[in-house]
KOLKE-329942 format. One record per residue (C-alpha): residue in one letter; x, y, z. Coordinates in nm, 3 decimals. Layout:
BEGIN
<pt><aa>A</aa><px>X</px><py>Y</py><pz>Z</pz></pt>
...
***
This chain:
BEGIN
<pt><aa>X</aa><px>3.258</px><py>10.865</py><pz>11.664</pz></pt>
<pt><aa>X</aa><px>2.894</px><py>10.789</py><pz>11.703</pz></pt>
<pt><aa>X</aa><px>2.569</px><py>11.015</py><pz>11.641</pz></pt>
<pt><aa>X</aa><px>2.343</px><py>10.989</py><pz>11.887</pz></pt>
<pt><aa>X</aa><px>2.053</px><py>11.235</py><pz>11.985</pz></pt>
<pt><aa>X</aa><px>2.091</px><py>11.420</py><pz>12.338</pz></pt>
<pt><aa>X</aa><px>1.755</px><py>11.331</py><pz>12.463</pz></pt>
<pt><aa>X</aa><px>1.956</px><py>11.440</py><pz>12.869</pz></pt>
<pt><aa>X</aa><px>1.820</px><py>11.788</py><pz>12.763</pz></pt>
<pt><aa>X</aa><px>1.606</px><py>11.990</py><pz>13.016</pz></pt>
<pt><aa>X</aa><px>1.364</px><py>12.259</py><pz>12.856</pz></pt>
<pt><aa>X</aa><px>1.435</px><py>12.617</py><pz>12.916</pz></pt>
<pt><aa>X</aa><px>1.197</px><py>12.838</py><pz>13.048</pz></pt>
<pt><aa>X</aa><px>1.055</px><py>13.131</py><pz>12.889</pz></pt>
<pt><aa>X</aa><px>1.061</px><py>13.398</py><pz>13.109</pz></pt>
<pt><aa>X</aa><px>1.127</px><py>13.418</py><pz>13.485</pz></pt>
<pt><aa>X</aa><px>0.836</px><py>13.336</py><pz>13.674</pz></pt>
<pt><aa>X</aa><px>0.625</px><py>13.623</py><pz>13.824</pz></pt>
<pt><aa>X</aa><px>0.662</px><py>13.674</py><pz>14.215</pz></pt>
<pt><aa>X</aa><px>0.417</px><py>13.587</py><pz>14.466</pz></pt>
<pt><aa>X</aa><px>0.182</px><py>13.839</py><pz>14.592</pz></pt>
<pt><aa>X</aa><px>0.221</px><py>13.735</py><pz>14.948</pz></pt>
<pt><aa>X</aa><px>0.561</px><py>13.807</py><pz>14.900</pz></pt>
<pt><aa>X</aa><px>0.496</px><py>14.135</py><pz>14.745</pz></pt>
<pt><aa>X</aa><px>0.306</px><py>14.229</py><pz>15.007</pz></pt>
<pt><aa>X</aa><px>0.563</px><py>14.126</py><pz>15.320</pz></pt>
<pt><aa>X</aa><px>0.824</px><py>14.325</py><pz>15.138</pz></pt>
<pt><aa>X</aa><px>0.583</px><py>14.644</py><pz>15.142</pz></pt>
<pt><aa>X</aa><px>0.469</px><py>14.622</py><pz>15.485</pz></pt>
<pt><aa>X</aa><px>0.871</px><py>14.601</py><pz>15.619</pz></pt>
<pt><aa>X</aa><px>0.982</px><py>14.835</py><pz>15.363</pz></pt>
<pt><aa>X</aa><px>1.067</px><py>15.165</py><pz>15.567</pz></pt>
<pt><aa>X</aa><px>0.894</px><py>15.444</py><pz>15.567</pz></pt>
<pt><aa>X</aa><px>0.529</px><py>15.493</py><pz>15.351</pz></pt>
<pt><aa>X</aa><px>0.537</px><py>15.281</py><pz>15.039</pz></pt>
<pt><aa>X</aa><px>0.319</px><py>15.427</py><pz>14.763</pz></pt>
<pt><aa>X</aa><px>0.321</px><py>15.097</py><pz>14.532</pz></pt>
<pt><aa>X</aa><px>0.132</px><py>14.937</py><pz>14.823</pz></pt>
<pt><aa>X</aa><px>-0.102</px><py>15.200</py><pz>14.891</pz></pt>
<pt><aa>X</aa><px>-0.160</px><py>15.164</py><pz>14.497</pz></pt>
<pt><aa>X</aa><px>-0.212</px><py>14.838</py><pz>14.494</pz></pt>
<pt><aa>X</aa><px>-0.401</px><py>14.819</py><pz>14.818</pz></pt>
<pt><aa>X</aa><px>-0.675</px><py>15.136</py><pz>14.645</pz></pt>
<pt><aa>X</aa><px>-0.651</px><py>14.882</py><pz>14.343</pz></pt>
<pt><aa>X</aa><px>-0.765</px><py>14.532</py><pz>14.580</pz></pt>
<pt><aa>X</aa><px>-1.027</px><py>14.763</py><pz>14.711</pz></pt>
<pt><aa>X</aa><px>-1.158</px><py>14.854</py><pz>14.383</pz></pt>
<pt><aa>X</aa><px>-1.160</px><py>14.506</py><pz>14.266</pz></pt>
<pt><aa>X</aa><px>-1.355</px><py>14.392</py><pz>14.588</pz></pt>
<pt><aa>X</aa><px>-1.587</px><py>14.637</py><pz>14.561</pz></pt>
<pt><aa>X</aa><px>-1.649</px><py>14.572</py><pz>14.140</pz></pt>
<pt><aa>X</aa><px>-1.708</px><py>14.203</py><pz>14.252</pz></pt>
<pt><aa>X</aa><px>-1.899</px><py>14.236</py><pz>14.541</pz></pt>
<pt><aa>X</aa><px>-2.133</px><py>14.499</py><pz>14.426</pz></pt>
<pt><aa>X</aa><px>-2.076</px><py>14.480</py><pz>14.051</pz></pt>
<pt><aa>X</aa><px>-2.134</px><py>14.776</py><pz>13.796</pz></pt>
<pt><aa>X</aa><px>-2.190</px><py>15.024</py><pz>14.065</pz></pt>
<pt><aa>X</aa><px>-1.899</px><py>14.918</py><pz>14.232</pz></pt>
<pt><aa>X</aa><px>-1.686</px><py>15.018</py><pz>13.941</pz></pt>
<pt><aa>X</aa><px>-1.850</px><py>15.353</py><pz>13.874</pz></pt>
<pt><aa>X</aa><px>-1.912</px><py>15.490</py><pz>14.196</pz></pt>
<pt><aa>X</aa><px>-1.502</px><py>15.481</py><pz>14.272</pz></pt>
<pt><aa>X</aa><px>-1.446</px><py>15.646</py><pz>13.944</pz></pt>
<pt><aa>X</aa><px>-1.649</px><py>15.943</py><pz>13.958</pz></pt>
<pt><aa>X</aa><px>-1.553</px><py>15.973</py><pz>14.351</pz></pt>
<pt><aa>X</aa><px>-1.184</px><py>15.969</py><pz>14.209</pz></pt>
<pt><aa>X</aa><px>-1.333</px><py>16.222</py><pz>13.914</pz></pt>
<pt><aa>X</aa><px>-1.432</px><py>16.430</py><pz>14.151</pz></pt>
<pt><aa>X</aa><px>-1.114</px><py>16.469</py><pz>14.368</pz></pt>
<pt><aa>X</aa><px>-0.916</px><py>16.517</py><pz>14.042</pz></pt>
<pt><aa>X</aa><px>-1.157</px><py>16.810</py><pz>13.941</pz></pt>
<pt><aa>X</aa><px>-1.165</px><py>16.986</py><pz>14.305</pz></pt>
<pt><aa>X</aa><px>-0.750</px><py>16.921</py><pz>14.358</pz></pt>
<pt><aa>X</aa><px>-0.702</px><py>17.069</py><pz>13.965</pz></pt>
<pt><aa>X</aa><px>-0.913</px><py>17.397</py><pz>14.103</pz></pt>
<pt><aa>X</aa><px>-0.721</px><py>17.407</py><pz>14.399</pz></pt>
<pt><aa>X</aa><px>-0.371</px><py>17.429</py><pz>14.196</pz></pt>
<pt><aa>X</aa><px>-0.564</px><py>17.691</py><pz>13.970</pz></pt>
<pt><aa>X</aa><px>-0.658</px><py>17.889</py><pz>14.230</pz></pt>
<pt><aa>X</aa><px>-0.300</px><py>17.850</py><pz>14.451</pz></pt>
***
């Protein structure tokens, strides 16, 4: 009997790796009926685009818009 190292060993990975967003996307856009993880992820691309392309603005403006609604759809629960 010999000792020999087992250098035939292949790494194992961490974790599994993370989807593709293409992917992601194809799968919400034949899913049936209204998906509301893409329409959250599509108002979160938008945001993104618009904090990129117009830059602090385009990160606050959203936010108090979305402010706004919250405030005006809490009254409108108060009120019934």
């Amino acid at each position: 009997m010999t000792m020999t190292a087992d250098t035939t060993r292949t790494p194992r990975r961490a974790a599994r790796p993370s989807p593709r967003p293409g992917r992601i996307a194809r799968k919400a856009l034949d899913a049936p009926g209204d998906h509301p993880l893409a329409s959250v992820a599509l108002g979160l691309g938008l945001w993104a685009g618009a904090i990129l392309a117009f830059g602090y603005p385009g990160l606050i403006v959203p936010a108090l818009i979305l402010a706004a609604a919250i405030l005006v759809t809490l009254i409108r629960i108060t009120l019934g």
